[in-house]
N, C-alpha and C positions, 0 to 999 in steps of 0.2 A: 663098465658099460654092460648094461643089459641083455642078454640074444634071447632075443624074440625066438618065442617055442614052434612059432608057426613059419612054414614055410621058408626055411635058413639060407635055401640057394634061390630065393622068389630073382630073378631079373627083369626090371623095368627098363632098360633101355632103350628095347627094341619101340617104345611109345615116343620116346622122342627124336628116334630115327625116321617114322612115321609117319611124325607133324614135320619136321624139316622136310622133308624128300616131300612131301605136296603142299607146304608152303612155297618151298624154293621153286617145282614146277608152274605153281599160280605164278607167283612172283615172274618167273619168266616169261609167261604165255602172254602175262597182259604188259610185261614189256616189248615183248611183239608187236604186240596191237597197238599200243603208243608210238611206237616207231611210224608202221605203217602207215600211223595217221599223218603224223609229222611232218614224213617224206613226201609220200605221193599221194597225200588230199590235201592239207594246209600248207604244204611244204613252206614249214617253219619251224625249223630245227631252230632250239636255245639252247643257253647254257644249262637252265632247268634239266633239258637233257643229259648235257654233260655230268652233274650231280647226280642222276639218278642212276646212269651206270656207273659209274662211282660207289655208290651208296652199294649197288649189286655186287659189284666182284671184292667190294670188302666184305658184305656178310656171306661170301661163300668162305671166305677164308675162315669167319666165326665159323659157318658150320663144318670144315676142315679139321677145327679144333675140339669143336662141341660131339665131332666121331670118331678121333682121339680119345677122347673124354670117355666115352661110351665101352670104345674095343679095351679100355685099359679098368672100367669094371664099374663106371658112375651108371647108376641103377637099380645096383648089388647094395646086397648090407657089408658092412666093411670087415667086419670078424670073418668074411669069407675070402676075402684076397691077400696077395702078398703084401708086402712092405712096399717092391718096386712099383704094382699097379695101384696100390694106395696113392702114393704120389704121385704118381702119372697122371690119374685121373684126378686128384685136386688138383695139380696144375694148368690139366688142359680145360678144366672148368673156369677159373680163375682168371687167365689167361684170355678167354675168349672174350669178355667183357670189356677190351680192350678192343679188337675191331669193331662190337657189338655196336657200342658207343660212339666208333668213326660213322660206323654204314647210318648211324639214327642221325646223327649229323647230319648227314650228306644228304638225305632223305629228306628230312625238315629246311636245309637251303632250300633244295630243288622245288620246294612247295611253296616256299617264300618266294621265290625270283616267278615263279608259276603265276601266283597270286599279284603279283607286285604286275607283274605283263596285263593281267586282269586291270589294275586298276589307273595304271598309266591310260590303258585305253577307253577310260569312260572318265566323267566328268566328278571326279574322287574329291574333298577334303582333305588335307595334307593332315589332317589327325590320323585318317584311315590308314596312309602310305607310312609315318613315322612309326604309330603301332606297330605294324607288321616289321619295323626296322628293331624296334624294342624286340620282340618276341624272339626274331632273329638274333637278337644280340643274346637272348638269354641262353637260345640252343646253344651257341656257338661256347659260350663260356663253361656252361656247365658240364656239355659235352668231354670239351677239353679238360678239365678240372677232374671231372668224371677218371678218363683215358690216364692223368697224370696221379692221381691218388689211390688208384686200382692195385698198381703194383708198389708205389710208397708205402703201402703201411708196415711192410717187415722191410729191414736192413740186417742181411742183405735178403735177395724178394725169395731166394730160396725158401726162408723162413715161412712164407706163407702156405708152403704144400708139407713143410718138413721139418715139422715143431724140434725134431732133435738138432737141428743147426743152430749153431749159436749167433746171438744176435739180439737185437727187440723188435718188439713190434706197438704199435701205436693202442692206447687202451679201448677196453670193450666198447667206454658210452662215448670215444671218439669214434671210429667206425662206425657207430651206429648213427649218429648224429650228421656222418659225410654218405651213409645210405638213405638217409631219412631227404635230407637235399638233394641228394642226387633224382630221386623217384619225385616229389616232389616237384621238380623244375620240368624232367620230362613227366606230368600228369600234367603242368602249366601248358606245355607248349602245346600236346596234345591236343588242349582241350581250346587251346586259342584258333590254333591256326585251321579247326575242324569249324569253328562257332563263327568267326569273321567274314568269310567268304558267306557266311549261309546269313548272317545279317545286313553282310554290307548290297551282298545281289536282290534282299527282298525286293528293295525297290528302286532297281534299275529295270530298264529298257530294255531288256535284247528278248530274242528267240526264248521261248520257254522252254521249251526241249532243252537249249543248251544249258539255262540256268537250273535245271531238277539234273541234270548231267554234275556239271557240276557242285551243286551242294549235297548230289549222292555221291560223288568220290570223296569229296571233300569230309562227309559223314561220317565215311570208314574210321576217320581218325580217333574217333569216340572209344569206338574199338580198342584202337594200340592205348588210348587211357586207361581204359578200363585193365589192357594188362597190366601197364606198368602201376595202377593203384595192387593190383592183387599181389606179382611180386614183390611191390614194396611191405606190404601189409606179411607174406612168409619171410623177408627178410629180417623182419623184427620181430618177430612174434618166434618164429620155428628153434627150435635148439640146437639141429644140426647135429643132434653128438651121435649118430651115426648117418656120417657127411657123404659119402657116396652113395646112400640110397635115399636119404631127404634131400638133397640138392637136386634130385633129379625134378622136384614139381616146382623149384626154381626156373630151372632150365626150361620146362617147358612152359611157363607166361613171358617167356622173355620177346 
């Protein structure tokens, strides 16, 4: 491996400590603000709800791991750490992709049952409500699929932060092909459950406030496609061969 002439001790971590710690405050301020509406304006708490802090206090625990990840040297070029924060920090990178994938789950229900409350209450075609059950089915599987072949591809999973354990692991153009699916299914759902509400409200009835309300949250979703095309696109493209300091522009489209 190569050592870059320039900058040997450069660390990037503190940039995805950054983007988490004012994601995670957005993320909670405007779960506030959902509540409050919930409670004491509509006072109509769902299960929607129930998914979405759900969805919340599992990706605290990703980013629990992902500052883990950071304090043990993911950010750094790897010729500058030890052996033990080598490992530490593939792990706790590796590792986090497992909540990562529960809280996008829980996320994508809570927007389906959201959506689905939408459509119950106006005069819908059962194409509209089974789609929405399709799409849902896709999260759900691939999510899980996702969560179950994260840590399968070394036996045993040591093997995947600590190439000197003995064992195997599953070959290059399989993992790439179950990354390739993986990012692939979440740009689908993304881009579904962002596109459905904003087609199927064109032309309904209600309050126009409420429907530019909703087809601008609903919008956002465009967004989280737009990440996961980008990670997908360094997950297969990047070489990785100095893993704790390229992993880090993974980390931060996730």
């Amino acid at each position: 491996m190569a050592v870059p002439s320039s900058a040997p001790d450069e660390d990037r971590g503190y940039i995805l400590c950054i983007i988490m710690a004012f994601t995670l405050a957005l993320a909670l301020a405007l779960l506030c603000c959902r509540f409050y509406v919930r409670i004491k304006v509509t006072k109509n708490p769902g299960w929607d709800d129930v998914f979405i802090i759900l969805a919340m206090m599992i990706a605290n625990v990703a980013v629990g791991m992902a500052s883990a990840a950071v304090y043990h040297g993911l950010g750094k070029h790897i010729y500058s750490l030890s052996p033990e924060d080598i490992h530490q920090a593939i792990k706790w990178s590796l590792i986090q992709s497992l909540p990562l994938g529960l809280a996008a789950m829980c996320t994508k229900i809570s927007i389906f049952i959201f959506l689905r409350r939408i459509f119950l209450t106006t005069q819908t075609k059962w194409t509209w409500t089974w789609t929405l059950h399709f799409i849902n089915g896709v999260n759900i599987v691939a999510n899980l699929a996702s969560a179950t072949t994260e840590l399968a591809q070394c036996t045993p999973v040591a093997k995947l932060w600590d190439p000197t354990v003995p064992g195997t692991c599953w070959t290059p153009r399989t993992q790439a092909a179950i990354g390739i699916f993986q990012g692939a299914t979440s740009i689908f759902c993304d881009f579904a459950f962002s596109l459905i509400p904003i087609v199927f409200l064109w032309n309904v009835h209600i309050n126009s406030k409420i429907k530019f309300g909703i087809c601008s949250l609903m919008g956002l979703g465009f967004f989280t496609a737009v990440c996961a095309t980008v990670r997908t696109v360094i997950a297969n493209t990047e070489s990785f061969e100095d893993f704790t300091y390229d992993d880090l522009t993974w980390n931060i489209w996730i």
